[in-house]
KOLKE-161651 format. One record per residue: residue in one letter; x, y, z negated of N, C-alpha, C in turn. Coordinates in pm, whole numbers, padded with zeros to 5 digits. Layout:
   resn       nX       nY       nZ      caX      caY      caZ       cX       cY       cZ
      A        X        Y        Z        X        Y        Z        X        Y        Z
...
This chain:
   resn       nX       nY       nZ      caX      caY      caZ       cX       cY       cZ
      X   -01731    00485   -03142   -01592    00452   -03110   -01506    00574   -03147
      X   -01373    00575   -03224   -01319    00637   -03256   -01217    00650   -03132
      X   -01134    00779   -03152   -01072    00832   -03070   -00939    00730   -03070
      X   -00900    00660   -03184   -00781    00570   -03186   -00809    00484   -03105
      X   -00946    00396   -03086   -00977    00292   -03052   -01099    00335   -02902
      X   -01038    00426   -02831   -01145    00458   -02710   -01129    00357   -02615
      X   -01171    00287   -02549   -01130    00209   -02431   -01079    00311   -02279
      X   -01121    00409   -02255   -01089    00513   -02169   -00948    00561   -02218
      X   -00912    00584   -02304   -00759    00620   -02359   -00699    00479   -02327
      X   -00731    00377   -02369   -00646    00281   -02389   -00578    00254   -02206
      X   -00695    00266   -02115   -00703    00215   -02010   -00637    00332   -01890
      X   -00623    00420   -01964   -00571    00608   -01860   -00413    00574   -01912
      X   -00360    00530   -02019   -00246    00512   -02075   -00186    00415   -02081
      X   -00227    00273   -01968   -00195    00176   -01930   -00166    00063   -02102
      X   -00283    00106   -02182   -00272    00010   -02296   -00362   -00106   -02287
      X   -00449   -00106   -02200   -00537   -00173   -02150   -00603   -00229   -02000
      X   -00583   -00346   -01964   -00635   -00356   -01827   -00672   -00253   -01705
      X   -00636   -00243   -01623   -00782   -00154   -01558   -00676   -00124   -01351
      X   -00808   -00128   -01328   -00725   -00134   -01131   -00664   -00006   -01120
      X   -00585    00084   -01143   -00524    00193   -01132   -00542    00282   -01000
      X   -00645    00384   -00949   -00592    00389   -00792   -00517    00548   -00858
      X   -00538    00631   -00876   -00428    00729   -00922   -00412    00787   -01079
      X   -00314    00833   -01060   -00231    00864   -01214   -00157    00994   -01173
      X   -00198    01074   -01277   -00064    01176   -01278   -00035    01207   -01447
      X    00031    01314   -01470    00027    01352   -01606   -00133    01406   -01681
      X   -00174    01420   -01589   -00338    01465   -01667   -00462    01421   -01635
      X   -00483    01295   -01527   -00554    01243   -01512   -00509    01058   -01445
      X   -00615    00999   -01517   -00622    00899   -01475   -00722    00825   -01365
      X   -00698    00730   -01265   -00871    00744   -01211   -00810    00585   -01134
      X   -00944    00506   -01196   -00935    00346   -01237   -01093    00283   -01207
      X   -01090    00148   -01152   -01228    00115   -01158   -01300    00139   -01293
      X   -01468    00121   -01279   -01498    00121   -01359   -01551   -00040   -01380
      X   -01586   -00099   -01525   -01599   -00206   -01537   -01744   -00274   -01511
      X   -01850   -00151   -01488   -02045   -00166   -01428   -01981   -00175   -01331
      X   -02109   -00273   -01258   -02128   -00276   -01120   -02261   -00243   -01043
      X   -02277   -00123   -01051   -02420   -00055   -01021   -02430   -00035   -00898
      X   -02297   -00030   -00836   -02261    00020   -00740   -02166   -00065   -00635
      X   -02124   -00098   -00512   -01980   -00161   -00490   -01909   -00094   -00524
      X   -01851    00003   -00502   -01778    00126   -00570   -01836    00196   -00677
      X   -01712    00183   -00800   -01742    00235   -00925   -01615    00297   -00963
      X   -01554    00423   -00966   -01445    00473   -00996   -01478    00558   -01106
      X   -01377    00586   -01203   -01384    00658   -01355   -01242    00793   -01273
      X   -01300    00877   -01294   -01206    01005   -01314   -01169    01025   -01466
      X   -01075    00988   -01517   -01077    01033   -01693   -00938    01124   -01732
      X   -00951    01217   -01751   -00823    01305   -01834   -00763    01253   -01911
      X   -00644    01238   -01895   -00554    01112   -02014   -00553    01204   -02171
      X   -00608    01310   -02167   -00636    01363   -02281   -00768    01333   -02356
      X   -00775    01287   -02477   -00917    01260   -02528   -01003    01406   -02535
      X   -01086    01428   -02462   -01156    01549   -02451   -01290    01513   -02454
      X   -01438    01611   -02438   -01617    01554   -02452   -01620    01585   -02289
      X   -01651    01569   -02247   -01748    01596   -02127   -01774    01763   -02123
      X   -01791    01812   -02244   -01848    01971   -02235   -01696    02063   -02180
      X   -01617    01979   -02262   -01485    01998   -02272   -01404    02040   -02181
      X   -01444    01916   -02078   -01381    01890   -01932   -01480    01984   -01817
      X   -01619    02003   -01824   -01646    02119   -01763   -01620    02253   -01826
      X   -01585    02270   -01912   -01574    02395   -01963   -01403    02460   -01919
      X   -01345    02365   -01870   -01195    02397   -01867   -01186    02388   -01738
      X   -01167    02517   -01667   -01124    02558   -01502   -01092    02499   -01422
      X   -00957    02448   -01527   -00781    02407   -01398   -00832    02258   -01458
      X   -00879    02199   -01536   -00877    02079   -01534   -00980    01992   -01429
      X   -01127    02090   -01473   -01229    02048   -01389   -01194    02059   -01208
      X   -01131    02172   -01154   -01116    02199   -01060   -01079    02075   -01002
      X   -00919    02051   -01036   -00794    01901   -01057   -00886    01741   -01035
      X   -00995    01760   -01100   -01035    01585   -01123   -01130    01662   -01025
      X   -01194    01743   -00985   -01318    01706   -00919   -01270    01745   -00759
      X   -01156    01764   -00729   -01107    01780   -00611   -01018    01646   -00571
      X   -01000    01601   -00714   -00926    01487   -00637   -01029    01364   -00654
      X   -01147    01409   -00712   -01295    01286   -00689   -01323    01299   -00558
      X   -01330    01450   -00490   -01420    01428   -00364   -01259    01360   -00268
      X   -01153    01435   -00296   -01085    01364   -00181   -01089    01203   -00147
      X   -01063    01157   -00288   -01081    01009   -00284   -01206    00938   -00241
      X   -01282    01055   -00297   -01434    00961   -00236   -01431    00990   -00059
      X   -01401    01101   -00008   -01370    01067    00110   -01331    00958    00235
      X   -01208    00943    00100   -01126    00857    00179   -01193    00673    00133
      X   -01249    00713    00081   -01306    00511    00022   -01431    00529    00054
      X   -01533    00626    00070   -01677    00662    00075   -01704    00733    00182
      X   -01648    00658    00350   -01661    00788    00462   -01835    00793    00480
      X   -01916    00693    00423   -02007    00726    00459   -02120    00836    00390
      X   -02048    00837    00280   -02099    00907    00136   -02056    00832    00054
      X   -02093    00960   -00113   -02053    00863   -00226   -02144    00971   -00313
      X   -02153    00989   -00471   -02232    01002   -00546   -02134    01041   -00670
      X   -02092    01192   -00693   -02014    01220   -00855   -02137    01221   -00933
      X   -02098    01197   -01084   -02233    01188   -01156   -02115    01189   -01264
      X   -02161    01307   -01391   -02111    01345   -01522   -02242    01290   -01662
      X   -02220    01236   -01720   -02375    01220   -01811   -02293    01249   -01997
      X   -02408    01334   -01997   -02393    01450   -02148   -02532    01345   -02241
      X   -02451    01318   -02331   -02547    01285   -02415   -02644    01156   -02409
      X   -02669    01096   -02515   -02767    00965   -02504   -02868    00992   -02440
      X   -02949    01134   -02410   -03095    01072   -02277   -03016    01095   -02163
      X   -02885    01164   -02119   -02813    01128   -02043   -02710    01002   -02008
      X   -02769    00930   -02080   -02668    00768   -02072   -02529    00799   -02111
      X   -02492    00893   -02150   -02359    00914   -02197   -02318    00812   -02307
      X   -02220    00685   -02231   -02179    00560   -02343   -02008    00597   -02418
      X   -01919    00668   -02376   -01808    00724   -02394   -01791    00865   -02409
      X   -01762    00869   -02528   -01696    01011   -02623   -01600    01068   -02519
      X   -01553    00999   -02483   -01397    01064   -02378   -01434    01095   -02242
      X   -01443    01195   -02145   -01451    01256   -02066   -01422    01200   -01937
      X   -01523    01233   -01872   -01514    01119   -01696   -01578    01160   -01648
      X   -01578    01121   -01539   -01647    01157   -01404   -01603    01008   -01309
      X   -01789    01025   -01293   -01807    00848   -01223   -01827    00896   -01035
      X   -01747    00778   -00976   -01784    00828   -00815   -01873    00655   -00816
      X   -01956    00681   -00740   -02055    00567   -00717   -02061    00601   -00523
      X   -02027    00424   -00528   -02047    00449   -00352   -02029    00322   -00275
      X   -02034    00287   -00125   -02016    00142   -00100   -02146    00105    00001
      X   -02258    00194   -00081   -02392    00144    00019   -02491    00257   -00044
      X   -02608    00261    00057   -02674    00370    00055   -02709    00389   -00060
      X   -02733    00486   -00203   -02777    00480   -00332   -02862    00463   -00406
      X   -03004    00533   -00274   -03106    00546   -00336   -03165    00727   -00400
      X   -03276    00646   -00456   -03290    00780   -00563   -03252    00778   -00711
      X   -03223    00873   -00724   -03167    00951   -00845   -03245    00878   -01019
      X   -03410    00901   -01012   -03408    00843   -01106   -03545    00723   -01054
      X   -03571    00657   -01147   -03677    00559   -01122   -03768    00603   -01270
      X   -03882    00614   -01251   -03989    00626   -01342   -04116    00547   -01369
């Protein structure tokens, strides 16, 4: 997927569907469209950036991952689950930069083998 045609851009920039719970000038944060979870929220930087990108940058990472845990707080009092994935053996399906909150019911473990 090209950067013209990302579905995460389209959807942080209101060009495309998506449940909105916050917006500012540098981040967007919207359901996600899996249901792995009852709760599936996308943290995405309305900037097209990689994942390496978005941890590598201070004030941005700080910004989305403070306003992941607040929100997960407030929707996930019982817990919730941030999860970043780099790369295809990391399931990484989007070029554009996110951070997933997973939450709703107990999770489980981490991986299955």
């Amino acid at each position: 997927m090209t950067k013209t045609s990302c579905i995460l851009c389209e959807v942080a920039h209101g060009r495309a569907p998506g449940k909105i719970h916050y917006e500012d000038n540098d981040i967007a944060v919207f359901d996600n469209v899996l249901d792995w979870a009852p709760i599936m929220i996308l943290f995405v930087p309305k900037e097209h950036i990689s994942q390496k990108q978005l941890w590598q940058n201070k004030d941005l990472f700080h910004k989305i991952s403070t306003l992941a845990v607040d929100i997960g707080n407030d929707i996930c009092p019982d817990g919730f689950r941030l999860l970043s994935n780099f790369g295809s053996d990391g399931l990484q399906t989007q070029d554009h930069a996110h951070l997933h909150l997973l939450g709703g019911k107990r999770l489980g473990f981490y991986l299955n083998f």
